[in-house]
C-alpha positions in Angstrom: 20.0 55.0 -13.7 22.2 57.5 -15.0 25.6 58.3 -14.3 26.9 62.1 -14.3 30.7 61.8 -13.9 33.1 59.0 -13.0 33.1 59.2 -9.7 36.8 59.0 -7.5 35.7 56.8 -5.0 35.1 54.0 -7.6 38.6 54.2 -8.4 39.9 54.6 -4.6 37.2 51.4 -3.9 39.3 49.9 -7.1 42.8 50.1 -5.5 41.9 49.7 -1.8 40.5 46.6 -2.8 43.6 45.5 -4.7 45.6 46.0 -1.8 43.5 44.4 0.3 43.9 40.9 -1.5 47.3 42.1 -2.0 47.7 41.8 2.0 45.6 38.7 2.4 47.6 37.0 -0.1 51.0 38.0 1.4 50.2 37.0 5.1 49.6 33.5 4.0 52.9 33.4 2.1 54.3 35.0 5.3 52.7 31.8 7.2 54.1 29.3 4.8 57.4 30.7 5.4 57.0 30.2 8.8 55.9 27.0 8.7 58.5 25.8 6.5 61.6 27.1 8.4 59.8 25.5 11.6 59.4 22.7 9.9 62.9 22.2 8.8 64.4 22.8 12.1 62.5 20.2 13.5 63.3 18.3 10.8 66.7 18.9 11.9 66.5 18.5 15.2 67.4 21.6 16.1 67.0 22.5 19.5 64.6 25.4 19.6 63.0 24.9 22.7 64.0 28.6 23.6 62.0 30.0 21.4 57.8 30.3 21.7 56.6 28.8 18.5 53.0 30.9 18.8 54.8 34.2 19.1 56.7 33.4 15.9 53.5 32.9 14.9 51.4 35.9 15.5 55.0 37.6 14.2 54.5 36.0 10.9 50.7 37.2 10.5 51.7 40.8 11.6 54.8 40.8 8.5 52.1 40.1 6.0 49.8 42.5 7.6 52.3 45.4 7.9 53.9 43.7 4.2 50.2 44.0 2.5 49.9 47.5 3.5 52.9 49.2 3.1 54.1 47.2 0.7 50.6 47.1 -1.0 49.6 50.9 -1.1 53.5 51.2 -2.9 52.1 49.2 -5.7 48.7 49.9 -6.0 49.0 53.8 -5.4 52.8 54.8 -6.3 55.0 52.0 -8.4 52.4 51.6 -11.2 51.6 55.6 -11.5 55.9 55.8 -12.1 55.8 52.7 -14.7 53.2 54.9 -16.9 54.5 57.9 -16.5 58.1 58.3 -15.3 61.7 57.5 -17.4 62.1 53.6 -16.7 65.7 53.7 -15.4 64.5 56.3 -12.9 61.6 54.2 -12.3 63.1 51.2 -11.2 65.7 52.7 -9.2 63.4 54.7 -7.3 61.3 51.9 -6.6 64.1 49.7 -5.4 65.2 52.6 -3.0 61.6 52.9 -1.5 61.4 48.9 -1.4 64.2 49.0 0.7 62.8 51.8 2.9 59.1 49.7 3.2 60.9 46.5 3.8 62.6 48.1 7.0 59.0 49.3 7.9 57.9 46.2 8.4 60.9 44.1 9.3 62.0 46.2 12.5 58.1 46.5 14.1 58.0 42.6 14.0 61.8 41.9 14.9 61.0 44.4 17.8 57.1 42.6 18.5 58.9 39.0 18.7 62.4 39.8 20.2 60.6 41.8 22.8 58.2 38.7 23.4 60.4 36.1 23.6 63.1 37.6 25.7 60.5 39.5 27.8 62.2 42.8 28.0 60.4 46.4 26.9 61.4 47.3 23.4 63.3 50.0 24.5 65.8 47.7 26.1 69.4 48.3 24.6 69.8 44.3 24.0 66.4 44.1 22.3 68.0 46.7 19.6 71.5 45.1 19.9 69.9 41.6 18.6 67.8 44.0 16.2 71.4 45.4 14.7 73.3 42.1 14.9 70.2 40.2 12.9 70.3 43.0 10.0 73.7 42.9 9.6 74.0 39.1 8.5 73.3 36.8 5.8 69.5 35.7 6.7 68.4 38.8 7.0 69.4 39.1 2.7 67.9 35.6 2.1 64.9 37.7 3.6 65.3 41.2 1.5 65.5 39.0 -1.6 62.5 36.6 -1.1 60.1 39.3 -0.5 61.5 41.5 -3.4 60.9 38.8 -5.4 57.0 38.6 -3.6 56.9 42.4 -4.8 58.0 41.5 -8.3 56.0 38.6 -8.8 52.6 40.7 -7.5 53.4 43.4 -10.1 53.6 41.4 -12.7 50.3 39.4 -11.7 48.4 42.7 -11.5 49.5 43.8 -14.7 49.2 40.5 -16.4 45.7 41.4 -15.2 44.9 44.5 -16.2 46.3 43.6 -19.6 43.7 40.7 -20.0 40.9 43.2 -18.2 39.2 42.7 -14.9 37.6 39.3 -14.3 39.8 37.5 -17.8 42.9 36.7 -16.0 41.3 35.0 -13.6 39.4 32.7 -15.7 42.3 32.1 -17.6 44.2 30.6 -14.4 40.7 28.9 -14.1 40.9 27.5 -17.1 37.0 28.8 -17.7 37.9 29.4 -21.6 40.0 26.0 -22.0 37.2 24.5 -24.1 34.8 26.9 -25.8 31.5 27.6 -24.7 28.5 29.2 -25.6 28.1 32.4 -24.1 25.2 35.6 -24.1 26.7 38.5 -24.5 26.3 42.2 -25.1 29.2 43.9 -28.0 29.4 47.6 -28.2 31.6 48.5 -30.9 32.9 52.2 -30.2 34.6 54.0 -32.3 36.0 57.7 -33.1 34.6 60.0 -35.6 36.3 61.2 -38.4 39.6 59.4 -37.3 41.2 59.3 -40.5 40.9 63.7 -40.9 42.3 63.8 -36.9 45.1 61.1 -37.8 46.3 63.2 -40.9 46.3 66.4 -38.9 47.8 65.5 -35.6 50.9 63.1 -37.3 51.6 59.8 -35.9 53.1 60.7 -32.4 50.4 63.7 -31.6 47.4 61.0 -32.7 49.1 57.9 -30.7 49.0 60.2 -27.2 45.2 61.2 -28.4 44.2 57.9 -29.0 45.9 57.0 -24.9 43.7 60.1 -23.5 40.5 59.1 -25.0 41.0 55.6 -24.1 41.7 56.6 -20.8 38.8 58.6 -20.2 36.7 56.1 -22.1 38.1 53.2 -19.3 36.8 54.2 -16.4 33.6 54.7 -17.4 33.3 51.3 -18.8 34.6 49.5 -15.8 32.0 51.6 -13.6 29.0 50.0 -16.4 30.2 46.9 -15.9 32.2 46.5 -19.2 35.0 44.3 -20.6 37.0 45.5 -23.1 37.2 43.1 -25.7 39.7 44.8 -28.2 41.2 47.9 -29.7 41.3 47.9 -33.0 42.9 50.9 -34.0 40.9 53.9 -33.2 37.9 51.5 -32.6 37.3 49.9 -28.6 35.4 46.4 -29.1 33.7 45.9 -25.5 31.6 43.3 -24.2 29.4 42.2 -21.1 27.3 38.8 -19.9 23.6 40.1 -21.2 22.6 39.9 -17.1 25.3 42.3 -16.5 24.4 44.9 -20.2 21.0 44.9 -19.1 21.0 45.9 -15.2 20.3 49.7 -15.5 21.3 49.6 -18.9 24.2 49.4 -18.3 25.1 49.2 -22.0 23.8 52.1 -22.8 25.0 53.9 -19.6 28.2 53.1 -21.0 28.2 55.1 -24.3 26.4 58.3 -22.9 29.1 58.3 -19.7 32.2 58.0 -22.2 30.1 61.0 -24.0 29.6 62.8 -21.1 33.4 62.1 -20.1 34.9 63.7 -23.5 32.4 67.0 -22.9 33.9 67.6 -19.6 37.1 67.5 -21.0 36.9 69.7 -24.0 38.7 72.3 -22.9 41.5 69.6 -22.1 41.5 68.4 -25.6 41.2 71.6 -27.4 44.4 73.1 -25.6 46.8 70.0 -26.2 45.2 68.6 -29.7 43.0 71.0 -31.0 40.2 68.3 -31.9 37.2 67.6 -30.0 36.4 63.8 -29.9 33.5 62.1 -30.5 32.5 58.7 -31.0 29.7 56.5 -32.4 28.7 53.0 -31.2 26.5 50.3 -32.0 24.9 47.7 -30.0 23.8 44.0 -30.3 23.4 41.0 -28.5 23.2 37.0 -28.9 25.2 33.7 -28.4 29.2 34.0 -29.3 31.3 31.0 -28.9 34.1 31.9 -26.5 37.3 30.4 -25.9 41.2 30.4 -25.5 42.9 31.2 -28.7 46.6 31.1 -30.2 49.9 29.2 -28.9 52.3 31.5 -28.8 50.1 34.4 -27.4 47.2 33.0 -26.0 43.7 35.0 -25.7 40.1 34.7 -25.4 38.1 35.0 -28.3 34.7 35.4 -29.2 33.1 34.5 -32.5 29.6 34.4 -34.3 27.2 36.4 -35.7 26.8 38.9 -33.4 30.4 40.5 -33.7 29.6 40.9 -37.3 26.2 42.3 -37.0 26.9 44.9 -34.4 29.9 46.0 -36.5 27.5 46.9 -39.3 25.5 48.4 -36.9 27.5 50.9 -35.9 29.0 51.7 -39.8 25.1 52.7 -40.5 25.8 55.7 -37.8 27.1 57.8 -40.6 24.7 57.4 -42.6 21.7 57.8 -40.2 22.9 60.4 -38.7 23.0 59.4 -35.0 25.6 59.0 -32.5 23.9 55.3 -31.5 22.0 52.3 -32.7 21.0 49.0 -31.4 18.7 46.3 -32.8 15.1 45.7 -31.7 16.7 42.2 -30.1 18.5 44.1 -27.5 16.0 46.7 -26.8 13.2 44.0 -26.3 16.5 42.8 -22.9 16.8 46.2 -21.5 14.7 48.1 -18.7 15.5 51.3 -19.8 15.1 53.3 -16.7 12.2 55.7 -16.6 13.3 59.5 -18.0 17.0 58.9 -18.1 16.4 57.4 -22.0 14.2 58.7 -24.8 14.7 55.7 -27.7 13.7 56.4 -31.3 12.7 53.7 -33.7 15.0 54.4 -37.0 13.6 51.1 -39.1 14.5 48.2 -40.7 17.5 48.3 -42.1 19.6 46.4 -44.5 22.9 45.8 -43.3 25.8 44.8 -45.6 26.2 41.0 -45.6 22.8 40.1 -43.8 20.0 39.0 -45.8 17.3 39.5 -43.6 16.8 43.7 -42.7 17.3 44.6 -38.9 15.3 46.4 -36.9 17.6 49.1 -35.5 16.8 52.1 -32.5 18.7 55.1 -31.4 18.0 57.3 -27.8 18.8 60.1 -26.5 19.7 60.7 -23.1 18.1 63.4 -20.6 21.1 64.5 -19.1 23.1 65.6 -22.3 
């Protein structure tokens, strides 16, 4: 299996998804708050024998429903394009504005849905929107605006906790999946740029900082569509890493490399125009046990450490030298299931790499499609 572009649709599946779990999440925090209220004016015995407790109810589901997806799609498809690429200030005012405009959205359809309900008049009736007026004009209806902003903030800041960590790492951080080290399989790719030192010194600090953000960008979708977590960046360098089940299905691994590849050539012409380099990078690939686990106390992470982080970094130094934009070791090769005719693998030899004693059996390919 072969992949010849990064497809959209991934990406769309990506954020649908997101706002999906988005919406699950906030209809049970829209139940709770029902159920709390309700439960505190029975606590109080108030009388609410007026009102139909299952119609509140069904209200409640229908504000995280409406909530998730408004709300949701704001997030997932609008708010976190402005954070990346718009002036802050602007950013957060314009986000605030269209909070307020979403927030109406949802609270006048399910003010209208329950009012309507519970009086049983049409919700065209002129009391129905009287009550509706009279209910947004006093002091609940804030306590309501300003719980549910804080619901929008606290989401953001979840999803971009996560994406800072990578797909799949936050989660095992709330877990606690990394609180004692384990022993782990894994996959390491280490990528990095060629000739990143000459591009450095002729683009200038700023110019190289915005190349280093395109290539990485391009470079991240195709390794979340192969399965990939990024481990690192170290400097120009992306460390990434996968469970060996997950390197191994279609090659994934290799998949990986040759659709970042792929990626830069499309967008040549991109890079040419704004930077006047073409990129190109150089990986090499290992596998073996690592020991992973939480790290640090006042900035915690996940680490991994053990032989095979150091091996594959030597790996890929011996590109240069070789000549070839990959190598991998014998001990990976012997995992994967290439696929037929998508790879054409070349045995390079044993090789001495710096700090081993023992030489390593190292492979490059080629792929059909390039």
């Amino acid at each position: 299996m072969s992949f010849t572009y990064f497809p959209t649709s991934y990406k769309l599946k990506s954020q649908i998804l997101k706002v999906f779990w988005i919406t699950v999440a906030w209809t049970f925090i829209s139940l709770f708050q029902f159920f709390n209220i309700y439960a505190n004016l029975r606590s109080l015995n108030v009388d609410i024998s007026h009102i139909d407790p299952m119609i509140a109810f069904k209200g409640s589901i229908l504000v995280g429903i409406l909530a998730g997806i408004f709300g949701g799609s704001g997030i997932v498809f609008i708010w976190e394009k402005w954070l990346r690429t718009e002036p802050y200030g602007w950013t957060i005012i314009s986000i605030i504005l269209s909070y307020f405009v979403i927030y109406l959205m949802v609270d006048i359809p399910t003010t209208l849905y329950v009012t309507s309900n519970q009086l049983d008049l049409p919700v065209f009736s002129a009391k129905i929107w009287e009550i509706i007026i009279a209910e947004h004009a006093n002091f609940d209806q804030l306590q309501s605006f300003i719980f549910w902003l804080i619901v929008v903030i606290g989401t953001h800041i979840i999803l971009l906790v996560n994406d800072k960590y990578g797909p799949g790492m936050f989660r095992a951080f709330l877990l606690g999946k990394y609180f004692h080290p384990k022993r782990e399989e894994r996959v390491f790719m280490f990528l990095d740029l060629r000739s990143s030192t000459t591009i450095a010194e002729k683009l200038g600090e700023e110019r190289y900082f915005h190349f280093l953000k395109d290539i990485y960008r391009d470079a991240t979708k195709s390794i979340l569509l192969t399965k990939g977590e990024i481990y690192q960046y170290v400097g120009d360098e992306i460390v990434i890493s996968w469970p060996t089940l997950k390197a191994t299905e279609n090659a994934n691994c290799l998949n990986c490399f040759f659709d970042i590849k792929r990626k830069l050539i499309d967008n040549n012409k991109y890079y040419q125009e704004t930077y006047n380099v073409i990129p190109e990078f150089k990986a090499g690939l290992h596998y073996g046990y690592v020991m992973a686990g939480e790290i640090g106390v006042i900035k915690r992470d996940i680490a991994f450490s053990g032989d095979v982080l150091n091996t594959t970094a030597r790996i890929q130094s011996k590109c240069n030298e070789l000549g070839v934009d990959i190598l991998f070791s014998k001990y990976l090769l012997t995992k994967l299931n290439l696929p037929d005719q998508s790879y054409q693998s070349r045995n390079i030899g044993e090789i001495h790499l710096r700090g081993k004693e023992q030489k390593v059996e190292l492979y490059t390919c080629l792929s059909e499609s390039i």
